[in-house]
C-alpha positions as CSV (number, residue, x, y, z in Angstrom):
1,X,0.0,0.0,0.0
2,X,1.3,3.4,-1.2
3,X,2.3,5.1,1.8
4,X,-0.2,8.7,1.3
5,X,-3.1,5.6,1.4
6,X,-1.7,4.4,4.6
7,X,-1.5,7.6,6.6
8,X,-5.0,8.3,5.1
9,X,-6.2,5.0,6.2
10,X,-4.9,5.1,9.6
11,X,-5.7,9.0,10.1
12,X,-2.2,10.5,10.2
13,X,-0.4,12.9,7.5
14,X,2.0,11.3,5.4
15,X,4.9,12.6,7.3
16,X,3.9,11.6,10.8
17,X,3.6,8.0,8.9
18,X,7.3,8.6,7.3
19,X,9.0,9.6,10.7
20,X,7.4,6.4,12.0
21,X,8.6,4.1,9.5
22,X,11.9,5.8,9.4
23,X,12.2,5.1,13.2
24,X,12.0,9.1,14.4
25,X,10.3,10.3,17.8
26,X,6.7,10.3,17.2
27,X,4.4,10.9,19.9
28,X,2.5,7.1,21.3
29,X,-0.7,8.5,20.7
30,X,0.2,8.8,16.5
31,X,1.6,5.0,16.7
32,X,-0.9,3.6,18.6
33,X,-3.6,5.2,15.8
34,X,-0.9,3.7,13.0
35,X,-0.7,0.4,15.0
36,X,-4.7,0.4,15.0
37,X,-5.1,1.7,11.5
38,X,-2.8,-1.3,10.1
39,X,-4.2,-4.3,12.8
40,X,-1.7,-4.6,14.9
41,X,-1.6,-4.0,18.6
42,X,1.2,-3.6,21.1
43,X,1.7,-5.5,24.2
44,X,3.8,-4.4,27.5
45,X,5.5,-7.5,29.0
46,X,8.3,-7.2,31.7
47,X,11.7,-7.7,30.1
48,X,12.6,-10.7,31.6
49,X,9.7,-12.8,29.2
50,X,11.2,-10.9,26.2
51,X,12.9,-13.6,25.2
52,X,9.8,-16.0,25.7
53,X,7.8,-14.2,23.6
54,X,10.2,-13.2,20.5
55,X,10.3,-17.4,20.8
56,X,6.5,-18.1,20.6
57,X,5.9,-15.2,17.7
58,X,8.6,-16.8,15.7
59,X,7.0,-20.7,16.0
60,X,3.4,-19.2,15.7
61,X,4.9,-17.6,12.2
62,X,6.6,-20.6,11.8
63,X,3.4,-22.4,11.9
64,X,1.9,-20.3,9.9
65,X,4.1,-21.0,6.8
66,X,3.9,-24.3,7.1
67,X,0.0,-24.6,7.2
68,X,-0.3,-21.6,4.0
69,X,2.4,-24.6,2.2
70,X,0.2,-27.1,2.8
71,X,-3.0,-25.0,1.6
72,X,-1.3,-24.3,-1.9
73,X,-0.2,-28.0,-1.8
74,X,-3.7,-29.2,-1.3
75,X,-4.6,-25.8,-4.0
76,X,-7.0,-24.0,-1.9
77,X,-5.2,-21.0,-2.3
């Protein structure tokens, strides 16, 4: 998606949505509305379980893979 029909999308101007892909300061309340806007959500976990959950992320996308394979093996996709 072009990135003038993201900010649109996710009601922020096109350089708010720049700065936040190009890792600058934005304020939280301008990436929580991009992280709505786009379906994603953040979550606040003490940094100890960091670890833990960068582990179960990657298997659930391993999973993921694996049953999408198996869908265009089978051709429903």
């Amino acid at each position: 998606m072009p990135i003038d029909q993201a900010a649109n999308h996710c009601g922020v101007s096109v350089g708010m949505l720049s700065k936040l892909e190009n890792g600058k300061g934005v304020n939280l309340e301008h990436a929580l509305r991009v992280m709505d806007g786009l379906g994603l959500t953040m979550l606040v976990v003490p940094r100890a379980h960091a670890a833990l959950l960068e582990q179960a992320a990657a298997h659930a996308a391993r999973m993921d893979k694996n049953a999408a394979r198996e869908r265009q093996v089978r051709g429903e996709e």
